[in-house]
ROSEDREN-216374 format. One record per residue (C-alpha): residue in one letter; z, x negated, y negated. Coordinates in steps of 0.1 Angstrom, whole numbers. Example, Ala and Ser with C-alpha at 12.3 -4.5 7.8 and 13.67 -1.06 7.14 Angstrom:
% ROSEDREN-216374
site code: A	zz: 78	xx: -123	yy: 45
site code: S	zz: 71	xx: -137	yy: 11
% end
This chain:
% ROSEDREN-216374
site code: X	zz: 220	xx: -145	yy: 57
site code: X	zz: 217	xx: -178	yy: 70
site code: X	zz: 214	xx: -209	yy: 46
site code: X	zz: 182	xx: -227	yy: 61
site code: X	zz: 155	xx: -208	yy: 39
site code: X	zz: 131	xx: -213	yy: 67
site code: X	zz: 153	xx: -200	yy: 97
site code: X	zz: 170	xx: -169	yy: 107
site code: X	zz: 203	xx: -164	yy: 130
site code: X	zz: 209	xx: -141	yy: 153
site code: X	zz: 236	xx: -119	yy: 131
site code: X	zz: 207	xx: -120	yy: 106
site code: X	zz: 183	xx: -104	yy: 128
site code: X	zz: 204	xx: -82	yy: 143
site code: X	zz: 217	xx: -72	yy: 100
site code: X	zz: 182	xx: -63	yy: 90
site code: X	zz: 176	xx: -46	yy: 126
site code: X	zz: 208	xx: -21	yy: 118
site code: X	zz: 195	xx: -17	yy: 81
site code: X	zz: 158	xx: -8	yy: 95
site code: X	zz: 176	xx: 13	yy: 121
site code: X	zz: 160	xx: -1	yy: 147
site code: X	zz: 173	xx: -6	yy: 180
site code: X	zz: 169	xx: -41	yy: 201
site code: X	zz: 180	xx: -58	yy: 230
site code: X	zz: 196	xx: -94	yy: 228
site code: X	zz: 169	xx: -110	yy: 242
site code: X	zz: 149	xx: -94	yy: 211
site code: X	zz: 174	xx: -106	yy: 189
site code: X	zz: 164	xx: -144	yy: 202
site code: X	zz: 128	xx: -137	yy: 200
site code: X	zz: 126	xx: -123	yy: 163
site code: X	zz: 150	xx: -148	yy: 151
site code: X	zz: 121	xx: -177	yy: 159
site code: X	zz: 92	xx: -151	yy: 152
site code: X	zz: 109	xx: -146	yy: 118
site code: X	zz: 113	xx: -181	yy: 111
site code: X	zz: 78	xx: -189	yy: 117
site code: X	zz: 69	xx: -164	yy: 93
site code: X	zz: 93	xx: -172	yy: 66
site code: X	zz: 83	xx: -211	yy: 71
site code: X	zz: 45	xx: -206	yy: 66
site code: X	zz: 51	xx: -185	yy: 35
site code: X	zz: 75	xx: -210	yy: 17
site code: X	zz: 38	xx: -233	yy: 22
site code: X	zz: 26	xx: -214	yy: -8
site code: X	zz: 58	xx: -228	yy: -26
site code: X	zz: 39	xx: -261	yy: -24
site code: X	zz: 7	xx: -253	yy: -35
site code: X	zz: 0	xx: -279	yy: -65
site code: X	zz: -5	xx: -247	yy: -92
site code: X	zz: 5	xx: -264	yy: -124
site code: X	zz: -29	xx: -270	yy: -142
site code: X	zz: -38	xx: -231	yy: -128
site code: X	zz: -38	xx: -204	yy: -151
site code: X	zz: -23	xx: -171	yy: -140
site code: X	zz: -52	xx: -144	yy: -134
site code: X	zz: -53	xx: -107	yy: -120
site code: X	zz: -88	xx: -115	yy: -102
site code: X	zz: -93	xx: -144	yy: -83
site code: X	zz: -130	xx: -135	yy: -92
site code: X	zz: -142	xx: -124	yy: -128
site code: X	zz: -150	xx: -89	yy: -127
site code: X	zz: -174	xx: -74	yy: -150
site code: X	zz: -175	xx: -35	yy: -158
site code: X	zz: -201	xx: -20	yy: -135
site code: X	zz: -198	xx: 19	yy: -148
site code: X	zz: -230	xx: 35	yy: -164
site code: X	zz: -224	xx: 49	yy: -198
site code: X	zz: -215	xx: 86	yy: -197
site code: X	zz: -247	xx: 106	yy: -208
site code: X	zz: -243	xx: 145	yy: -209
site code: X	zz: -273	xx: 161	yy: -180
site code: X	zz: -276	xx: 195	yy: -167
site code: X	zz: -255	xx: 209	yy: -139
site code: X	zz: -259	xx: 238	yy: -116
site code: X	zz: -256	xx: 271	yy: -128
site code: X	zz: -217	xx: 286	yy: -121
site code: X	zz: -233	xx: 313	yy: -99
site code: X	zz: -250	xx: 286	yy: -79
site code: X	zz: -221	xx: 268	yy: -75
site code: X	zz: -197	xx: 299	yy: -65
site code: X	zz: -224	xx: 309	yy: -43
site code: X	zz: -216	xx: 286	yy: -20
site code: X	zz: -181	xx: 283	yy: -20
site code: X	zz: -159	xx: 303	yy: 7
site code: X	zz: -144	xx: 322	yy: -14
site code: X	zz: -148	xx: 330	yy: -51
site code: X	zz: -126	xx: 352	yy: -79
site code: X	zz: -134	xx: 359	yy: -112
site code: X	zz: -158	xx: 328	yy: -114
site code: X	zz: -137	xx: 302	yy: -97
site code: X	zz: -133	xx: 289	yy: -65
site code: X	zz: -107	xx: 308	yy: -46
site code: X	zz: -79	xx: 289	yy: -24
site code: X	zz: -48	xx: 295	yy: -4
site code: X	zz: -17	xx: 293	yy: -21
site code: X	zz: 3	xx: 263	yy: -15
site code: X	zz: 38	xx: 253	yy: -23
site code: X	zz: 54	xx: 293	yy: -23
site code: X	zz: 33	xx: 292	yy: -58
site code: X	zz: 32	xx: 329	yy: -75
site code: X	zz: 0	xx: 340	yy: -81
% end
């Protein structure tokens, strides 16, 4: 790879276009190369955000536990349920096999 960390050669472009497998013409190779570079010069920006007085989070919001507590109700009777299913088998919901399973 090429030593500028903000710039990418040619022979760079055209190393990560045979490790992607990707097939492109020279005139690609010229166009990526300064695409690329663009690219990898705004993200080194970050690099000079001032972050020293930030403390590392997960959240750039605080987040707050919005689930209701878990309180036991009635459900449908299993006939009710079944009753509407496609297909039911000794009271479950019946469904095609998948993945050469044995039944």
């Amino acid at each position: 790879m090429s030593t500028d960390a903000h710039s990418l050669s040619r022979d760079d472009v055209a190393h990560l276009a045979r490790l992607s497998r990707l097939a492109v013409t020279d005139e690609e190779l010229d166009r990526f190369a300064e695409q690329l570079g663009v690219v990898l010069g705004a993200v080194a920006r970050v690099q000079d955000a001032p972050t020293a007085d930030v403390t590392p989070t997960t959240h750039a919001v605080p987040l707050t536990n919005v689930h209701r507590p878990d309180v036991v109700t009635p459900s449908l009777p299993r006939e009710q349920v079944l009753a509407g299913a496609p297909a039911a088998e000794d009271d479950r919901f019946r469904v095609p096999r998948i993945l050469g399973e044995e039944a």
